[in-house]
C-alpha positions, 0 to 999 in steps of 0.5 A: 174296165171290165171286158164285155161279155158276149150272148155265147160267154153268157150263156156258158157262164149261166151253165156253169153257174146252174150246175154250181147251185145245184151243187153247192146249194142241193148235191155236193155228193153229185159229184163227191164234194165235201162242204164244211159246216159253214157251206165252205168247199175246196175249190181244188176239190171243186174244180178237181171233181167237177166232171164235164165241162171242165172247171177252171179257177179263171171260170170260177171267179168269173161265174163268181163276178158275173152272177146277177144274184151273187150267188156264190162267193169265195174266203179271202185267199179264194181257196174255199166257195160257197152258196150264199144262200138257198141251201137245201143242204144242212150248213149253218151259215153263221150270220148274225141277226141284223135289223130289217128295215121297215119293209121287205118284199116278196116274189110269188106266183099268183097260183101260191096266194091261197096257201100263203094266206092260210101258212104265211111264208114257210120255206119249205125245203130251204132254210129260210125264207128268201126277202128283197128289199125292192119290189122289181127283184122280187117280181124277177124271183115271181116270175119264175114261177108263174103270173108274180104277185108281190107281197109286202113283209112288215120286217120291223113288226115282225122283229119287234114280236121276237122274230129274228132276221139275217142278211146273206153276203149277196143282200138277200134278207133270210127268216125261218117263217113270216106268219099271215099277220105280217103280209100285206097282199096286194089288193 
């Protein structure tokens, strides 16, 4: 049975987790890491350059076990990591096209509504467009950002006229754009 964390472990594991996205997802070069084509980092290497706090593998695979969205993830003999998705950072992922269900959903904020409904879903810095296949994680990833408003995709549709989606290894469903025809706002 896994051992319960407490508010102060979480809390410290939440930052190591953030200082993990921003580099291995935005700045390697922070800190001088090298990613592979794939996103894959040494995790010698990681926990080598790190800097303050220190990194150890025992914290690493509990930042790795413990994040709420799976994040990150390790090969099989957890000497390499990566982000699972949300790059900023050119690496090619490699994931196969994979059949959407019928529907996917959206978090945004209501102060984005406008723009979508002119550009559709663009992904702007990152490489794709990030899905959820419930409505409550889209409304966590909404309320990042503002009042959330949930947006409906029509993914087999949208599949069905040539568009082409991915499934990260953490569930999160990846496309390059979802036109305006493909949206259902809410009313």
């Amino acid at each position: 049975m896994a051992q319960k964390i407490t508010t102060m472990e979480q809390e410290i594991i939440t930052k190591y987790s953030k200082k993990l996205s921003k580099i291995l997802r935005h700045r390697p070069e922070m800190i001088g890491l090298t990613l592979d084509k794939n996103g894959w980092a040494s995790v010698e290497e990681l926990m080598e350059k790190f800097g303050t706090p220190p990194l150890s593998i025992e914290i690493l695979e509990t930042v790795v076990e413990t994040n709420d969205k799976q994040r990150f993830t390790f090969n099989e003999d957890k000497t390499k990591i990566r982000a699972n998705q949300g790059h900023s950072v050119t690496v090619d992922l490699a994931l196969e096209a994979t059949e959407p269900p019928a529907l996917l959903f959206h978090g945004t904020a209501t102060k984005n509504v406008q723009s979508i409904k002119e550009q559709g879903l663009i992904k702007g810095a990152r490489h794709h467009v990030h899905l959820s296949t419930d409505e409550s994680t889209a409304k966590k990833v909404g309320s990042r950002y503002g009042i959330p408003v949930i947006l409906k995709v029509r993914a087999k549709e949208m599949q069905e006229a040539g568009y082409m989606f991915y499934m990260s290894d953490n569930g999160v469903w990846l496309t390059d754009h979802v036109p305006v025809r493909f949206i259902v706002f809410p009313s």
